[in-house]
VEXNUSE-717149 format. One record per residue (C-alpha): residue number from 1; x, y negated, z negated. Coordinates in nm, 4 decimals. Each point is the difference from the previous one (the first is absolute). Example, Ala and Ser with C-alpha at 12.3 -4.5 7.8 and 13.67 -1.06 7.14 Angstrom:
# residues 2
{milum 1; c1 1.2300; c2 0.4500; c3 -0.7800}
{milum 2; c1 0.1370; c2 -0.3440; c3 0.0660}
***
This chain:
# residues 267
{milum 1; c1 11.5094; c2 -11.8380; c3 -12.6417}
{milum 2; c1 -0.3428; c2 -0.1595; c3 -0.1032}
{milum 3; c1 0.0801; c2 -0.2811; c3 -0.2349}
{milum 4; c1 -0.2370; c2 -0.1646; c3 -0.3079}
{milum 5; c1 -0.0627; c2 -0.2971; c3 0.2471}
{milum 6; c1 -0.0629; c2 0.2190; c3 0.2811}
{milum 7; c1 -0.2632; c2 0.1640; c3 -0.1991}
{milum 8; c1 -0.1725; c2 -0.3369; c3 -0.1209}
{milum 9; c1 0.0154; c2 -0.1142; c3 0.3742}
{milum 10; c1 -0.2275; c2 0.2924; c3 0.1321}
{milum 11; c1 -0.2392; c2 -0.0066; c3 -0.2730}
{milum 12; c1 -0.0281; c2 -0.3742; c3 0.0441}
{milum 13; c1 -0.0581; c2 0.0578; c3 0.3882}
{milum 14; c1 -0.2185; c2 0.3150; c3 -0.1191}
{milum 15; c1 -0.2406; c2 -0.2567; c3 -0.2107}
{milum 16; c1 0.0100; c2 -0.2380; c3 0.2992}
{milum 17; c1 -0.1582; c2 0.2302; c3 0.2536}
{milum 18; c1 -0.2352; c2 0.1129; c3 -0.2567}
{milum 19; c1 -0.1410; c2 -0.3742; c3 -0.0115}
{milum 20; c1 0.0275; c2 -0.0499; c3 0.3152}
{milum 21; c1 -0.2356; c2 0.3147; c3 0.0506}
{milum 22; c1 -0.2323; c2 -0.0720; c3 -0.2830}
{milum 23; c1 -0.0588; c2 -0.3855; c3 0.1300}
{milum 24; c1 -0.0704; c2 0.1540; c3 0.3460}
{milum 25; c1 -0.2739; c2 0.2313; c3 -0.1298}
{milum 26; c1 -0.1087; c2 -0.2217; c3 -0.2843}
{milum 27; c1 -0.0903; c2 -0.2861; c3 0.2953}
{milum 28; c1 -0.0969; c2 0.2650; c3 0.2469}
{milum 29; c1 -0.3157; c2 0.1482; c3 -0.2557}
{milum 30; c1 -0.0588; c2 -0.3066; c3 -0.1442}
{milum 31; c1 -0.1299; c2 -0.1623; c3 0.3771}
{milum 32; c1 -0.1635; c2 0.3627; c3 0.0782}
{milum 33; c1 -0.0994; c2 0.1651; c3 -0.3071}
{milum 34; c1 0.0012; c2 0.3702; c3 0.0623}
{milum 35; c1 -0.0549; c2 0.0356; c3 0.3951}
{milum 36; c1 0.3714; c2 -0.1254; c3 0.1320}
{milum 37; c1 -0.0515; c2 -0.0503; c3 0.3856}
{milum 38; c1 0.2577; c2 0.2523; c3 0.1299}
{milum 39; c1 0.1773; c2 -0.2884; c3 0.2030}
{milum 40; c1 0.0964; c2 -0.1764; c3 -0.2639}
{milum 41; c1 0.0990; c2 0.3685; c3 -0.1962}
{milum 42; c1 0.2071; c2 0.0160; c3 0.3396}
{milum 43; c1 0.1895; c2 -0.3279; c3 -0.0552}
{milum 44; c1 0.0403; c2 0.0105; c3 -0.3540}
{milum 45; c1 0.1761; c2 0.3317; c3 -0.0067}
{milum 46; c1 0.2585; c2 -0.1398; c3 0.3209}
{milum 47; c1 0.0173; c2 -0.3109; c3 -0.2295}
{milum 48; c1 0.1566; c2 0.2442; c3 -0.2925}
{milum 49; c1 0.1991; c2 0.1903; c3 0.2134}
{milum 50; c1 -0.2031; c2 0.3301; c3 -0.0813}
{milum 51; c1 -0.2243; c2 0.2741; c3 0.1791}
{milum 52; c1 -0.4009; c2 -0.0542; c3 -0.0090}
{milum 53; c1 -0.0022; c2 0.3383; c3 -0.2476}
{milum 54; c1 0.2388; c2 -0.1480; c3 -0.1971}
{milum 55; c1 -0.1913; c2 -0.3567; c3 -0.0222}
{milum 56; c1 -0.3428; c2 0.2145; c3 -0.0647}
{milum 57; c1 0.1941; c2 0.2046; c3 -0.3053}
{milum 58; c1 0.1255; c2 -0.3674; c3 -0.1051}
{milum 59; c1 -0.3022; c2 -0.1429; c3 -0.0023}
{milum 60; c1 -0.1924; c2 0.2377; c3 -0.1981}
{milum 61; c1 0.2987; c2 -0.0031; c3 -0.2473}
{milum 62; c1 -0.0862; c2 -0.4063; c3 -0.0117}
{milum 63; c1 -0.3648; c2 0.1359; c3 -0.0968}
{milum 64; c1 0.0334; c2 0.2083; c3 -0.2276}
{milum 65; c1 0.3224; c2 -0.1279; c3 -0.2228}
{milum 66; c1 0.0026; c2 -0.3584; c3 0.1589}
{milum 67; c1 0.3752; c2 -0.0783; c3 -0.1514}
{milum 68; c1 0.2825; c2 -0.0752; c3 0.1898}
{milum 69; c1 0.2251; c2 0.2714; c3 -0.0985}
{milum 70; c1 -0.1962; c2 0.3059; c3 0.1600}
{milum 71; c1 0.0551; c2 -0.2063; c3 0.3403}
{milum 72; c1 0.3796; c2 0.0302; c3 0.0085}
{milum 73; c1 0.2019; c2 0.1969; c3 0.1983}
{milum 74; c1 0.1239; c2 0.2972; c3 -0.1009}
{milum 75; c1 0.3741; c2 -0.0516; c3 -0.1673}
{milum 76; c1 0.1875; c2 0.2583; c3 0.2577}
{milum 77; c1 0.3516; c2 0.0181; c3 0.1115}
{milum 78; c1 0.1043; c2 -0.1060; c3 0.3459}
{milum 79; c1 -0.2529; c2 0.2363; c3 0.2466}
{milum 80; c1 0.1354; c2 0.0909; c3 0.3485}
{milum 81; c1 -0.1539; c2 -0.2551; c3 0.2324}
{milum 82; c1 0.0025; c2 -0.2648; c3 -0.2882}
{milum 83; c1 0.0629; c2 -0.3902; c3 0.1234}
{milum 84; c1 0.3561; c2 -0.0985; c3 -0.1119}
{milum 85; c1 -0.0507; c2 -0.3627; c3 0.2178}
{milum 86; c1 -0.0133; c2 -0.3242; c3 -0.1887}
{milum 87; c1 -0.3157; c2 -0.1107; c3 -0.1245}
{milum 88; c1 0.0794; c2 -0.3415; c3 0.2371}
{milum 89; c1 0.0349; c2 0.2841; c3 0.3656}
{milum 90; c1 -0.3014; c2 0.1662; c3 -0.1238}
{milum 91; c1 -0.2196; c2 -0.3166; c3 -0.0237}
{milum 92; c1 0.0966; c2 -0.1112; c3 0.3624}
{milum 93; c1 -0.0654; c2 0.3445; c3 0.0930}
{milum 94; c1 -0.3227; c2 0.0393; c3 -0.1070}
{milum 95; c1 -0.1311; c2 -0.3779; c3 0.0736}
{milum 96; c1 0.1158; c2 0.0261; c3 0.3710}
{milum 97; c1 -0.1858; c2 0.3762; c3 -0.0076}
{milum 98; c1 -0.3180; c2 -0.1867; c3 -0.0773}
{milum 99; c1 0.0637; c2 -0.2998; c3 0.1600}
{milum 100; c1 0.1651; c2 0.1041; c3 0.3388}
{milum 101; c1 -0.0280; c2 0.3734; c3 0.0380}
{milum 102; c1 -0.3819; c2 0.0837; c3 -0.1207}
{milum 103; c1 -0.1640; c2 -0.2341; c3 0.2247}
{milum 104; c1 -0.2537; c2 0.0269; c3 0.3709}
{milum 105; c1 0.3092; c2 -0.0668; c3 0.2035}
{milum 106; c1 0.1544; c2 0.3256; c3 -0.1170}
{milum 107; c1 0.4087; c2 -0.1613; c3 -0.0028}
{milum 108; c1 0.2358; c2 0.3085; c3 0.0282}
{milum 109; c1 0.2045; c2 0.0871; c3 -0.2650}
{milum 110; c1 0.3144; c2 -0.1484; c3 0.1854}
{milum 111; c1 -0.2142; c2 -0.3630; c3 0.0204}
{milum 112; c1 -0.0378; c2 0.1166; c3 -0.3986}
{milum 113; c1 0.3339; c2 0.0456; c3 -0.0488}
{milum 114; c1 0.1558; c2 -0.3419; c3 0.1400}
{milum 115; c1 -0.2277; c2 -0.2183; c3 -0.1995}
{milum 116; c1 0.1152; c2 0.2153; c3 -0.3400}
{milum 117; c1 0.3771; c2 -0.0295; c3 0.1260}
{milum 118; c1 -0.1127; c2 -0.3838; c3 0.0843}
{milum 119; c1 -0.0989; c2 -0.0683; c3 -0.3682}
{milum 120; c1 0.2064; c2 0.1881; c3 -0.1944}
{milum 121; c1 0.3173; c2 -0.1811; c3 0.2031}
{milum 122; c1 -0.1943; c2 -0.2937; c3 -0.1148}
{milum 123; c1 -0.0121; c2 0.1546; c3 -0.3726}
{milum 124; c1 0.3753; c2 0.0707; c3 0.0272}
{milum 125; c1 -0.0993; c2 0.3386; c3 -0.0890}
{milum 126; c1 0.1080; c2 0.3473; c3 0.1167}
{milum 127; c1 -0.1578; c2 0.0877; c3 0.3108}
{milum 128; c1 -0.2111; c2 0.3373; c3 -0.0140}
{milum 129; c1 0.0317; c2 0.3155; c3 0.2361}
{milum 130; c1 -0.2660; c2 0.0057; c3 0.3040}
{milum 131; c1 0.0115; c2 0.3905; c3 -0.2317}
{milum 132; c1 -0.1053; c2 -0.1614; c3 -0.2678}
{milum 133; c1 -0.2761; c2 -0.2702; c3 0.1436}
{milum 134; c1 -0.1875; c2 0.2885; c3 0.1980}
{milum 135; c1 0.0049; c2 0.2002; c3 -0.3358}
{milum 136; c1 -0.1977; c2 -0.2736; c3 -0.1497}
{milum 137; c1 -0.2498; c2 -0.0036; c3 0.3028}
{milum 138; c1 -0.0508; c2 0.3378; c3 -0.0730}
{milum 139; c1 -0.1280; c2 -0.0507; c3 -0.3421}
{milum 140; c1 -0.2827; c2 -0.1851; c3 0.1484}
{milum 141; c1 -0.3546; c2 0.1512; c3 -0.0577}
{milum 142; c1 -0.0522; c2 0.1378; c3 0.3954}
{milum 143; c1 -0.3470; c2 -0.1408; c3 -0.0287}
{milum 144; c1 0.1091; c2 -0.3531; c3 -0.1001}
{milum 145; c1 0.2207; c2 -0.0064; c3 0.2639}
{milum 146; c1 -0.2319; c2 0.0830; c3 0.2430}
{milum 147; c1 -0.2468; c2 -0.2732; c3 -0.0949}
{milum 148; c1 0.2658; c2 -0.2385; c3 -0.0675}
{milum 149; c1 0.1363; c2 0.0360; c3 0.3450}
{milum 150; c1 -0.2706; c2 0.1121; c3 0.2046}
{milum 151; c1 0.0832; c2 0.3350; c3 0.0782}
{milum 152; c1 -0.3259; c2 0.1840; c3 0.0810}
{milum 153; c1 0.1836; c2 0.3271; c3 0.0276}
{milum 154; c1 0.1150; c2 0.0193; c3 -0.3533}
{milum 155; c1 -0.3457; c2 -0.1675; c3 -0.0970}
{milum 156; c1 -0.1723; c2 0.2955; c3 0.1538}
{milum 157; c1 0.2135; c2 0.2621; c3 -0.1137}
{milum 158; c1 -0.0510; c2 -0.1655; c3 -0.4052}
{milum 159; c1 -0.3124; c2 0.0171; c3 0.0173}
{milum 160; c1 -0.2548; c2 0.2306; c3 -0.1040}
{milum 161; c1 -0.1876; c2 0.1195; c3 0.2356}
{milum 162; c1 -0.3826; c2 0.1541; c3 -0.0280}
{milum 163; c1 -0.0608; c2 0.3918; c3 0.1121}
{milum 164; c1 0.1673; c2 0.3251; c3 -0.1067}
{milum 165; c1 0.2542; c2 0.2550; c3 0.1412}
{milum 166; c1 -0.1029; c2 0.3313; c3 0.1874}
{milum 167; c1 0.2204; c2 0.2733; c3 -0.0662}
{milum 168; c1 -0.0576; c2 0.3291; c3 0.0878}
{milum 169; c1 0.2145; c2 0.1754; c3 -0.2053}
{milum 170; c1 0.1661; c2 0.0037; c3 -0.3587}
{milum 171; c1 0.3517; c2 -0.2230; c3 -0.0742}
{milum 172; c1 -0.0883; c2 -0.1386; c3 0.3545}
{milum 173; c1 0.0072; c2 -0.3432; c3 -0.2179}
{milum 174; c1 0.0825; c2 -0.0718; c3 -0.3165}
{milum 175; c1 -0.1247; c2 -0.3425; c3 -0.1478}
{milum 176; c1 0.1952; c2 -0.1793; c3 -0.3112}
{milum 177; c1 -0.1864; c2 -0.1605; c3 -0.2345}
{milum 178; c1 0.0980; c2 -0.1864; c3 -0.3144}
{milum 179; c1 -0.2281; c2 -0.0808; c3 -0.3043}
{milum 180; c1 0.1346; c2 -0.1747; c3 -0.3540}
{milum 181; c1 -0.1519; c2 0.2682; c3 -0.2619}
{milum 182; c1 -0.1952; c2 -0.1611; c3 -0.2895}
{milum 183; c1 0.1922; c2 0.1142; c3 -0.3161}
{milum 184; c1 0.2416; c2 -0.1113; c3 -0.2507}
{milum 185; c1 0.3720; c2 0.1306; c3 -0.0028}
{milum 186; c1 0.2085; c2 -0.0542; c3 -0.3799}
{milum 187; c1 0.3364; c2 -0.0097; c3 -0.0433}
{milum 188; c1 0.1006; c2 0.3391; c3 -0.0942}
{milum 189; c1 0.2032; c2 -0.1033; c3 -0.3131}
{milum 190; c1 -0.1983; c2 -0.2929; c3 -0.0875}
{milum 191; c1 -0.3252; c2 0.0604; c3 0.1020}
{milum 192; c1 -0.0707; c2 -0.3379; c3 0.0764}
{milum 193; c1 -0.1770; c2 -0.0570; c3 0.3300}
{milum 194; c1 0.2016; c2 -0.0331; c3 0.3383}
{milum 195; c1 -0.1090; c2 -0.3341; c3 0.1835}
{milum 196; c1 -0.0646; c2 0.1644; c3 0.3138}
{milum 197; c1 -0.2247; c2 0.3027; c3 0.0966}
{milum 198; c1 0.1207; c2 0.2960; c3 0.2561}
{milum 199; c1 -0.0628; c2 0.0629; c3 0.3472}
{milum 200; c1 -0.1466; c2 0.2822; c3 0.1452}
{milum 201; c1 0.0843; c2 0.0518; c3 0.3951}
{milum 202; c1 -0.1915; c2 0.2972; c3 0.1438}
{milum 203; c1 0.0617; c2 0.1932; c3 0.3820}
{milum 204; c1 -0.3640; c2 0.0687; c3 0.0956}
{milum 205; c1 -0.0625; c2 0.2497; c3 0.2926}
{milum 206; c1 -0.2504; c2 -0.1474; c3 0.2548}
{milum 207; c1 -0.1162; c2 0.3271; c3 0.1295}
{milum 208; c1 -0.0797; c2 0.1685; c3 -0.3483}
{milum 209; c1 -0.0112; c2 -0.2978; c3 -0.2489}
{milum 210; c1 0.2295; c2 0.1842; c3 -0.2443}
{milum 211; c1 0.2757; c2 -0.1539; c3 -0.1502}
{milum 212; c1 0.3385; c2 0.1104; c3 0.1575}
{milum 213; c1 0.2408; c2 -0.1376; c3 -0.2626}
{milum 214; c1 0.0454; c2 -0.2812; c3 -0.2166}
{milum 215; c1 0.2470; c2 -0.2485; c3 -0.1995}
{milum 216; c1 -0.0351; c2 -0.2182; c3 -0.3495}
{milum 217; c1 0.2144; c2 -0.2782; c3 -0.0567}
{milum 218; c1 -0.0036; c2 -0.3054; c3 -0.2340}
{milum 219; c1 0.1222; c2 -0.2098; c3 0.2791}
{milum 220; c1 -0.2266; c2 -0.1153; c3 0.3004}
{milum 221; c1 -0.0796; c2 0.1748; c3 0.3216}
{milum 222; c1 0.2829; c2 0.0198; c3 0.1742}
{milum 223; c1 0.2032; c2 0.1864; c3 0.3092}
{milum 224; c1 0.1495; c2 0.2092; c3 -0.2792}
{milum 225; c1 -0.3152; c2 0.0878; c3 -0.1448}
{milum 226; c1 -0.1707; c2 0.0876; c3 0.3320}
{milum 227; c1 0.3292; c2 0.2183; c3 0.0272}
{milum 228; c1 -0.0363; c2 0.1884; c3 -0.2598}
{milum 229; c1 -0.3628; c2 -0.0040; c3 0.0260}
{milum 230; c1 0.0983; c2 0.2483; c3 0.3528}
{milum 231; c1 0.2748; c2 0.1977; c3 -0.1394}
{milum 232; c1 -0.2647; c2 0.1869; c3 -0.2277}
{milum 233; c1 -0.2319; c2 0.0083; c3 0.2594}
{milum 234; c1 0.2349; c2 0.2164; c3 0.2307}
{milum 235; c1 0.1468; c2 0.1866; c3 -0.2459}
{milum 236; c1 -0.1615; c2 0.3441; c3 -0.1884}
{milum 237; c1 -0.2181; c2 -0.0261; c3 -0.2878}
{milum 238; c1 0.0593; c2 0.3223; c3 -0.1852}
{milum 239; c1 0.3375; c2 -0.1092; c3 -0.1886}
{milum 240; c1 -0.1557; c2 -0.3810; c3 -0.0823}
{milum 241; c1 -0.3161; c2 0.1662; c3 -0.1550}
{milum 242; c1 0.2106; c2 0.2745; c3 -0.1767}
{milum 243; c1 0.2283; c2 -0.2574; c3 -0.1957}
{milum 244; c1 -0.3203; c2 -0.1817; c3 -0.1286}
{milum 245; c1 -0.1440; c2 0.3510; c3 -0.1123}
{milum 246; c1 -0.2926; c2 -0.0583; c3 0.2419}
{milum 247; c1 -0.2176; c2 0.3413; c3 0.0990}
{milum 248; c1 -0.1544; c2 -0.1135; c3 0.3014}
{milum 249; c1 0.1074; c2 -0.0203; c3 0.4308}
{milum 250; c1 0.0887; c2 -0.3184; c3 0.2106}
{milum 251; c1 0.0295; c2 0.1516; c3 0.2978}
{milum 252; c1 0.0924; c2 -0.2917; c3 0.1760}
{milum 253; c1 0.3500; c2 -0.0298; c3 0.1831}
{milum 254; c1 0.1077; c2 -0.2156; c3 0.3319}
{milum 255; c1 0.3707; c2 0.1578; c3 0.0848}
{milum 256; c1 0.0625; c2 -0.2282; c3 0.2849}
{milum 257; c1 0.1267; c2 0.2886; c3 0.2814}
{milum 258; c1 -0.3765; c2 0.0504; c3 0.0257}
{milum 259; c1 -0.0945; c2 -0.3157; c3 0.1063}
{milum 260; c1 0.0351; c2 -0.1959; c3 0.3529}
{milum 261; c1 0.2233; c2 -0.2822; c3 -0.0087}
{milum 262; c1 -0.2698; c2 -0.2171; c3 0.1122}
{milum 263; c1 -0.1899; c2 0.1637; c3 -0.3739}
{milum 264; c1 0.2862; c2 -0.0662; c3 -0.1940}
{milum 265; c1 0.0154; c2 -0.3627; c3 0.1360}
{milum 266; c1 -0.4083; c2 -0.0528; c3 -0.1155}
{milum 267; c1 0.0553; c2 0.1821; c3 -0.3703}
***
């Protein structure tokens, strides 16, 4: 059972992080003004802990409210896949990731893992799972990695890359593109403004340039998002558009029996 204290204790963590944040965008504009050199956008966001969308929707939060409190995390119950390490494991973990793992030499994870186990003996700390330290390498931007440790591969396939696709027929591919839309939600009982705006993810066909299917969510693109983004582009239309009393066809399905593998792999 939550206790008074253990209340006080997360919003006191809660306000922490939200300093934390604002100093890191507060110094971050104030050396670059309004054009923030995507490198340092890059650190910054691995020095919070959070996703590049995430530090772009934090940073325009900074802008346009500039307190601390619209930086905090959200107050949210334990989430499956939530750290329950010690604040002491996670700080060796994450130094000797930046220190030892993301560097030209490219160290494998087991090199990784006895120089965590090393330190945290050291500590006299629990030692973590190898589990748990390659979960946390995971959470590393794939591009910063790359650059970090030289891995032209991963470079090559984060990058963007000039040209266009041929296709030669429609739902051949399906691109995913996500856009923050330019409007103002309120609080439905309160109607005072919501400190964040929503997220539109639309499924584009190549072939025909229509829009497939599409998701809106108050929370940042996301693997759920682009998700959800596909299950209304495969399903039918007709029920969708009858529940919002709409008179008009979307024609546009992708029931995945009628595609190749090698399609369903590309959309």
């Amino acid at each position: 059972m939550e206790t008074g204290s253990d209340n006080e204790n997360e919003d006191a963590a809660r306000w922490r992080e939200g300093r934390r944040r604002h100093e890191t965008i507060r110094r971050l504009i104030d050396r670059h003004g309004k054009h923030l050199p995507q490198s340092e956008i890059i650190d910054a966001a691995w020095e919070l802990d959070v996703s590049r969308a995430t530090f772009y929707r934090l940073i325009e939060l900074y802008r346009e409210f500039g307190t601390v409190d619209v930086l905090q995390p959200a107050k949210l119950g334990r989430r499956r896949g939530a750290r329950a390490l010690s604040s002491e494991v996670e700080r060796i973990i994450e130094t000797e990731i930046r220190q030892v793992y993301l560097k030209p030499t490219r160290p494998t994870v087991t090199h990784l893992m006895a120089r965590i186990h090393a330190r945290c003996a050291d500590a006299g700390v629990a030692l973590p799972h190898r589990r748990t330290v390659e979960a946390r390498v995971r959470t590393v931007d794939a591009r910063v990695r790359g650059l970090k440790r030289g891995e032209s591969d991963v470079i090559q396939a984060t990058s963007a890359k000039p040209g266009e696709y041929t296709v030669n027929r429609p739902l051949e591919v399906v691109q995913i593109d996500h856009t923050e839309i330019d409007i103002i939600v309120v609080d439905e009982q309160k109607r005072e403004p919501i400190p964040a705006r929503p997220w539109l993810t639309l499924a584009i066909d190549v072939f025909s340039r229509t829009i497939t299917g599409f998701h809106i969510s108050m929370n940042a693109p996301s693997r759920i998002s682009v998700g959800l983004s596909l299950l209304h582009s495969v399903f039918d239309k007709a029920a969708w558009l009858q529940e919002r009393s709409l008179d008009q066809d979307w024609p546009i399905t992708g029931p995945a029996r009628s595609h190749s593998r090698r399609q369903r792999d590309r959309i």
